[in-house]
C-alpha positions as a LaTeX table, in Angstrom:
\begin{tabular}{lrrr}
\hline
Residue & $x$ (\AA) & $y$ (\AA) & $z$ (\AA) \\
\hline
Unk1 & 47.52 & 37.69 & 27.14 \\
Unk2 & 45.55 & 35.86 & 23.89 \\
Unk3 & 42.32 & 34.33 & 25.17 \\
Unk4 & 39.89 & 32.08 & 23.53 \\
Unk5 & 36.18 & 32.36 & 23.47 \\
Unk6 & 33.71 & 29.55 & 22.25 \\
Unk7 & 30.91 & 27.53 & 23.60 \\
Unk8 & 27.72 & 25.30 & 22.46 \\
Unk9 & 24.82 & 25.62 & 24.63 \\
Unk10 & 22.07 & 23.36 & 24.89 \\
Unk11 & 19.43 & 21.95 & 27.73 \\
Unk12 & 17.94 & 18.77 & 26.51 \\
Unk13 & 15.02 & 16.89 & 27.45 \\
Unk14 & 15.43 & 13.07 & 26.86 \\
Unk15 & 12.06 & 12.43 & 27.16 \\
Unk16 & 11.14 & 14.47 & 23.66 \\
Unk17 & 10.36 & 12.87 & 20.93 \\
Unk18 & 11.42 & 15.81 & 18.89 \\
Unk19 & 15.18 & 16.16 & 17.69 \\
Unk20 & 17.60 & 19.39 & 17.91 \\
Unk21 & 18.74 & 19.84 & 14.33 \\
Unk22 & 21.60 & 22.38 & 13.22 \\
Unk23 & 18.77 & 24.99 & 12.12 \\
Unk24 & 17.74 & 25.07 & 15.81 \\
Unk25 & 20.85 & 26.80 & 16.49 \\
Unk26 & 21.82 & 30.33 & 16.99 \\
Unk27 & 25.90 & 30.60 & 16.12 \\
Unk28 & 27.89 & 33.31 & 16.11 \\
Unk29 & 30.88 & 33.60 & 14.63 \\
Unk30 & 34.22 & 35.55 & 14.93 \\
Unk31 & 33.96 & 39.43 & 15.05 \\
Unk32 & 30.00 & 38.93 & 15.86 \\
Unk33 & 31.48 & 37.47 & 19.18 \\
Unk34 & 34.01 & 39.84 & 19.97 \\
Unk35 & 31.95 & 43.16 & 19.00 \\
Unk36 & 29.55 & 42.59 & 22.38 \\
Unk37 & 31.07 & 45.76 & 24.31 \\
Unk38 & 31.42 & 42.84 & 27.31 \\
Unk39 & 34.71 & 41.92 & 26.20 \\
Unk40 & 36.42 & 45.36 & 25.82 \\
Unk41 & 35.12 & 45.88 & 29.63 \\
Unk42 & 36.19 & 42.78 & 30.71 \\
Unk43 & 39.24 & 42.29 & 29.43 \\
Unk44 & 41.16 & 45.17 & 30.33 \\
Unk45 & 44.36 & 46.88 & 28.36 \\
Unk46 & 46.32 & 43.77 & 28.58 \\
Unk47 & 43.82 & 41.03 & 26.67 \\
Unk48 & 43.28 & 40.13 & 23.14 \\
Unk49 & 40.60 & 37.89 & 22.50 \\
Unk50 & 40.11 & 35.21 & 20.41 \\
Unk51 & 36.49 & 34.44 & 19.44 \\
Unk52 & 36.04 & 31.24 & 17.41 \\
Unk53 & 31.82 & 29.84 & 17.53 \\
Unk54 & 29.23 & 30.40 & 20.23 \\
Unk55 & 26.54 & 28.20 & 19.04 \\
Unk56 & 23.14 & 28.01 & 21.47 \\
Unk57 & 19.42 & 26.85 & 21.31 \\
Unk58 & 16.25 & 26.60 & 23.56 \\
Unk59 & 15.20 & 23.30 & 25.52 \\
Unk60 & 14.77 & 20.96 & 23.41 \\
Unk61 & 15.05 & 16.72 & 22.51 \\
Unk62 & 18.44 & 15.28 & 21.95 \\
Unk63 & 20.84 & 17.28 & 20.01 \\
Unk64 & 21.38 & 15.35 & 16.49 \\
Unk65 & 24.87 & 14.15 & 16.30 \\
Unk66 & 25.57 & 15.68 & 12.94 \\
Unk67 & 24.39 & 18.69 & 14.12 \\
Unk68 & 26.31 & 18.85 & 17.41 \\
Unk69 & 29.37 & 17.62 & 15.34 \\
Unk70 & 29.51 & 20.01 & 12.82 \\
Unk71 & 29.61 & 22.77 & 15.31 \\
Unk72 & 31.84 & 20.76 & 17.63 \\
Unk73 & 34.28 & 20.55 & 14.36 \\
Unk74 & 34.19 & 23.90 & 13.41 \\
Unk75 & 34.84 & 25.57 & 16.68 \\
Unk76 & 37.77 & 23.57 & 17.56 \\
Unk77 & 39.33 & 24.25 & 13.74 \\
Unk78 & 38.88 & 27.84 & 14.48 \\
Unk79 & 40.79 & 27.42 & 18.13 \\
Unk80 & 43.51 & 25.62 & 15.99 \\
Unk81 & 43.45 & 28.16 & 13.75 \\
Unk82 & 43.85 & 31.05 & 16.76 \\
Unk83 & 47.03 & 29.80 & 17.30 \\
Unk84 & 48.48 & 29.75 & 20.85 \\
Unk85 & 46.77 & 31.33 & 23.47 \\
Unk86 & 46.95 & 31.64 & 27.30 \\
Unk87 & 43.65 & 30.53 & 28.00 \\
Unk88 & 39.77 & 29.64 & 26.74 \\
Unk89 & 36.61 & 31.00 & 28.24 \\
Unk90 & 33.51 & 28.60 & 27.12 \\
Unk91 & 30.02 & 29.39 & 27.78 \\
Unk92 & 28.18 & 26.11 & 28.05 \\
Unk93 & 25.09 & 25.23 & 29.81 \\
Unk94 & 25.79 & 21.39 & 31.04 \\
Unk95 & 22.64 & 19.50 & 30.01 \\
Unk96 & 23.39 & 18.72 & 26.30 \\
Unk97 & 22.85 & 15.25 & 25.57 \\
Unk98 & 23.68 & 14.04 & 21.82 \\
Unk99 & 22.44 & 11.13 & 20.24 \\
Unk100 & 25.24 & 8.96 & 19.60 \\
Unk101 & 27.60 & 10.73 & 21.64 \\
Unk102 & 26.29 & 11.51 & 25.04 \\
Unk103 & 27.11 & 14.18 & 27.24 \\
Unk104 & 27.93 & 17.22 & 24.87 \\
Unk105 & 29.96 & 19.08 & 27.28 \\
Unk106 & 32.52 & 16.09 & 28.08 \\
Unk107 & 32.79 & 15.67 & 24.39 \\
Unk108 & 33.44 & 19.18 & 23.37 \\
Unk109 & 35.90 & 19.91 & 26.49 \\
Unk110 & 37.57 & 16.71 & 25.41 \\
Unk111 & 38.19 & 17.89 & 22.24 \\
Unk112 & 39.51 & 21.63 & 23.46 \\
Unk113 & 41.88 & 20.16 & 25.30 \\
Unk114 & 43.14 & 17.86 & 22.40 \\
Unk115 & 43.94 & 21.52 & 21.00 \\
Unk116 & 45.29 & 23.74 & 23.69 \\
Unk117 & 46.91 & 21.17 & 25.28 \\
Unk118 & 46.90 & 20.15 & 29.27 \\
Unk119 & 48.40 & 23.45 & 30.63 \\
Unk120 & 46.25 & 26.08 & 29.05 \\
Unk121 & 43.87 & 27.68 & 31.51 \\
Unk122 & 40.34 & 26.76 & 30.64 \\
Unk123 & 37.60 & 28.46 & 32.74 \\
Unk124 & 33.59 & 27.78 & 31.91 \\
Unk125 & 30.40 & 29.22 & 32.84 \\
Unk126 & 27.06 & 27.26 & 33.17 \\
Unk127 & 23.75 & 27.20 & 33.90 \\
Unk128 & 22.49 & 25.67 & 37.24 \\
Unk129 & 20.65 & 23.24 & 35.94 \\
Unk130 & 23.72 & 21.39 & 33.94 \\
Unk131 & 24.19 & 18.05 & 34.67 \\
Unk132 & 28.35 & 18.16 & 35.24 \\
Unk133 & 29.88 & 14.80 & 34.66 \\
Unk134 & 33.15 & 14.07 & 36.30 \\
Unk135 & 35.14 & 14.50 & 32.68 \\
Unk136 & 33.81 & 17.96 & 32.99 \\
Unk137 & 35.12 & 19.18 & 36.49 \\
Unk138 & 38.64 & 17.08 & 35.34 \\
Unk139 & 38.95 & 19.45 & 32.21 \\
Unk140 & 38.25 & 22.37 & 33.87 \\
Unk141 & 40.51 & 24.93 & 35.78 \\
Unk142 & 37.51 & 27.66 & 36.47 \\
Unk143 & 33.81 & 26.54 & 36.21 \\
Unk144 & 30.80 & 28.83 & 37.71 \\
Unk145 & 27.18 & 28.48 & 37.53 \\
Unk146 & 23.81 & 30.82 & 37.09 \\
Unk147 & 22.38 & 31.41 & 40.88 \\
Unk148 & 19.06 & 32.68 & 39.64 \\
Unk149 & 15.62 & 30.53 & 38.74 \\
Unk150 & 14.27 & 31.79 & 37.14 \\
Unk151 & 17.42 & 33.11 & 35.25 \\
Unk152 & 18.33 & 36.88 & 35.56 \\
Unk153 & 22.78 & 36.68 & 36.35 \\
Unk154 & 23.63 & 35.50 & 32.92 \\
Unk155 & 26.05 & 38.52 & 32.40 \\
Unk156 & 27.60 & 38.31 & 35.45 \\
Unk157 & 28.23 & 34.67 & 35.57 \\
Unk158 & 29.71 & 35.22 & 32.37 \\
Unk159 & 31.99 & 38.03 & 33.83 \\
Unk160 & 32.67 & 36.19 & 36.94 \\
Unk161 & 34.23 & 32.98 & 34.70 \\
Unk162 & 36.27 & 35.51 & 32.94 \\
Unk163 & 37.45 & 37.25 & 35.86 \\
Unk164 & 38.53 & 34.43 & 37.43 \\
Unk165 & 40.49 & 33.60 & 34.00 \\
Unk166 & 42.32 & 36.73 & 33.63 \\
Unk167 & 43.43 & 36.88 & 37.06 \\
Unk168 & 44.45 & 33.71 & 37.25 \\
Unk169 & 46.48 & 34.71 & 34.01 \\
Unk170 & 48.04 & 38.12 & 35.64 \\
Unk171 & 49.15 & 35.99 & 39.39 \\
Unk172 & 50.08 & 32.89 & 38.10 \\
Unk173 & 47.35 & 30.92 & 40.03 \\
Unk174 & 46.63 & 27.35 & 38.48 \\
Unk175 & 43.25 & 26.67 & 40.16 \\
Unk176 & 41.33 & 23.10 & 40.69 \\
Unk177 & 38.09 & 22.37 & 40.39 \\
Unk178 & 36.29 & 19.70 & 43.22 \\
Unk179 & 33.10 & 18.76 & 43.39 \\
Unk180 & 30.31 & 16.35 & 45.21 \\
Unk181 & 26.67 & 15.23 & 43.92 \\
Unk182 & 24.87 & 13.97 & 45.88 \\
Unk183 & 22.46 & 10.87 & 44.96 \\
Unk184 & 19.32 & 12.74 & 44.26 \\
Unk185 & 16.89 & 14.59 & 41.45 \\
Unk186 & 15.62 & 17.75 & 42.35 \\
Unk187 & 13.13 & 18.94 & 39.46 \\
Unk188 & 13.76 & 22.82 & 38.81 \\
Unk189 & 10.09 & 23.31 & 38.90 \\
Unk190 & 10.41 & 22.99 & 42.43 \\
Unk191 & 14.05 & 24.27 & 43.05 \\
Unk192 & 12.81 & 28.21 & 42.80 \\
Unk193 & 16.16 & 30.06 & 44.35 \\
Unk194 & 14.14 & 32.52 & 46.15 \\
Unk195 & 12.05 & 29.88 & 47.59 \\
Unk196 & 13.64 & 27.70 & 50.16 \\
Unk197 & 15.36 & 25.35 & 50.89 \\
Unk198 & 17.40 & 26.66 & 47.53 \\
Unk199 & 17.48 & 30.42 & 48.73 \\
Unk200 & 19.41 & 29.68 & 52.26 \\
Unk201 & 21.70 & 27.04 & 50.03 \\
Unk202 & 22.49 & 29.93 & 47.29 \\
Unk203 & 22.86 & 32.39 & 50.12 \\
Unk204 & 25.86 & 30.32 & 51.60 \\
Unk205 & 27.71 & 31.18 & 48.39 \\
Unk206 & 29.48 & 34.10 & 48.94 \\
Unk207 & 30.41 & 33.07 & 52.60 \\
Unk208 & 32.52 & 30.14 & 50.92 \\
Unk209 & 33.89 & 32.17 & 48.37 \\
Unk210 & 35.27 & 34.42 & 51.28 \\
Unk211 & 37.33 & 31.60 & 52.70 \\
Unk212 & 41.28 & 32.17 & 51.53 \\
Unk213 & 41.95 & 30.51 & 48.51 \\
Unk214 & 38.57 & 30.31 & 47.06 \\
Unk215 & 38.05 & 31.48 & 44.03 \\
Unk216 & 34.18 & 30.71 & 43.28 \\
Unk217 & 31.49 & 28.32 & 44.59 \\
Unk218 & 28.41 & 27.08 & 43.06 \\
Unk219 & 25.65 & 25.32 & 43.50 \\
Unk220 & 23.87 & 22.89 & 40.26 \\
Unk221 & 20.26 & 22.41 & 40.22 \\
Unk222 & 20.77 & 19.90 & 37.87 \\
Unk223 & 18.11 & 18.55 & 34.93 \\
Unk224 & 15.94 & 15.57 & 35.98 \\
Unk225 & 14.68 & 16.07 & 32.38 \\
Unk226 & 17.73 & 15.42 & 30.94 \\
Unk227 & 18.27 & 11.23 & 31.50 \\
Unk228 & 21.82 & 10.53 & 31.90 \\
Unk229 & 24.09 & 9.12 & 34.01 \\
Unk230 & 25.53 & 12.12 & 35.56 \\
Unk231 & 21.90 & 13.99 & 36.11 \\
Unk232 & 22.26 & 15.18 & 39.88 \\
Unk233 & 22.41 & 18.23 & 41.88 \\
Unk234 & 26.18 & 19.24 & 42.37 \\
Unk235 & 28.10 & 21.37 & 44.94 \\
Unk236 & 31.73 & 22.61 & 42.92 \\
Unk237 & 34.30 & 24.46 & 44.82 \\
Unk238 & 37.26 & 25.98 & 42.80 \\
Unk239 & 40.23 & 27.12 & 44.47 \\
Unk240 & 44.01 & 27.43 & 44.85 \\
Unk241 & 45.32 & 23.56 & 44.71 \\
Unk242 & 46.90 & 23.77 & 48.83 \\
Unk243 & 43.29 & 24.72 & 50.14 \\
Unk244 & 41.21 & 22.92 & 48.26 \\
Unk245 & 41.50 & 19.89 & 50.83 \\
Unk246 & 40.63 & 22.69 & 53.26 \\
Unk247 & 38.12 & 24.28 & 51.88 \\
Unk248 & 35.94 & 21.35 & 50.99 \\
Unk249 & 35.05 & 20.13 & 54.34 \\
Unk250 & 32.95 & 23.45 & 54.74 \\
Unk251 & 30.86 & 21.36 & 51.53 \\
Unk252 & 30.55 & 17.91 & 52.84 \\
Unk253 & 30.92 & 18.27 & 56.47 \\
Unk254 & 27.09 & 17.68 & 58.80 \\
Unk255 & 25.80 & 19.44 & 59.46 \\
Unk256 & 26.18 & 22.72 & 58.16 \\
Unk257 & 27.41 & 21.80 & 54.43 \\
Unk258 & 25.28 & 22.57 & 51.09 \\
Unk259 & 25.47 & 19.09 & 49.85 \\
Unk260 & 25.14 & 17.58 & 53.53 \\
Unk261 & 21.53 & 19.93 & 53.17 \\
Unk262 & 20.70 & 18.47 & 49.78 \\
Unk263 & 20.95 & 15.06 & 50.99 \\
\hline
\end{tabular}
């Protein structure tokens, strides 16, 4: 199986007056992707991947659309360029708001799928304090977020997302992505996962993802910093497409549900 690899990553405050030019960046590029000794592990015998631009950059103000767009531009040229593949793995954070554009991740998903076309399997990881819009969740076959902050899981979250997408490749499982936000801003200052009422929330987790049919479960944070109109915790639930009506009860249900706690 051919597999894509890309991503922009940014977390932006709105309330900056400072900009996030195309210097502020960090990109990557081809080979400099694929050499990370991650991919031969995760991958297995039976992958070839297909690294087009990882592009990333600290907290900052609003991403400058020219810069966003240029890297936008070129990573979807080099995923046309890839040719055909089975499916794209994006590493995205979820809080990247671009002057002139909006919500970065909506945009750039948008624009993958323009590529690779409605039945390629697309699977994404995040950070839990991303801000996931609607557009986002309806792209998506696979998403998964961080479950540390501060942040220590960014490997595995990364390996989980790609996990998910290569199996899903092997079995023939087209998963969906659901997910509820509740009507509330919870600043991460004071949403420490070890420190409750986050660490009994993030501690439910696993017990979801044990239910049949479930492939992950996460939990977003969200960024009050970042002022849009999808900033919100979030509670996602991916699964097989015949349990995911049955699975997400266990989410929204009182009183035992993570976003039924939230609220």
């Amino acid at each position: 199986m051919r597999i894509a690899i890309g991503g922009i990553g940014h977390e932006t405050n709105t309330f900056s007056t400072l900009r996030t030019s195309i210097d502020d960046f960090h990109v990557r590029r081809g080979s400099d992707i694929s050499d990370d000794g991650f991919w031969a592990e995760a991958g297995g015998g039976d992958v070839e991947w297909a690294p087009t631009l990882m592009a990333s950059a600290s907290p900052h103000g609003l991403v400058e659309e020219q810069a966003y767009t240029q890297l936008r531009d070129e990573l979807v040229e080099r995923l046309r360029d890839a040719g055909p593949v089975d499916g794209v793995y994006l590493a995205l954070h979820g809080a990247m708001e671009v002057e002139g554009v909006g919500d970065g991740e909506s945009d750039l998903l948008r624009a993958v799928r323009e590529v690779v076309g409605p039945d390629t399997l697309i699977s994404a990881s995040f950070d839990l304090h991303g801000n996931v819009a609607p557009d986002v969740v309806a792209a998506l076959n696979i998403m998964t977020a961080l479950r540390t902050a501060p942040h220590r899981d960014g490997g595995p979250t990364r390996r989980r997302a790609v996990a998910h997408l290569t199996r899903c490749l092997r079995e023939g499982i087209r998963p969906v992505c659901e997910m509820v936000k509740p009507p509330l801003l919870l600043p991460g200052e004071y949403a420490i996962t070890e420190v409750e009422p986050s660490a009994s929330l993030y501690a439910r987790l696993p017990e979801i993802e044990s239910l049949p049919g479930v492939l992950d479960a996460s939990l977003f944070i969200g960024c009050s910093w970042t002022d849009g109109p999808h900033t919100s915790p979030a509670a996602i639930v991916v699964a097989e497409p015949m349990l995911i009506v049955v699975s997400l009860p266990i989410w929204v249900s009182p009183p035992s549900s993570v976003a039924s706690v939230l609220l």
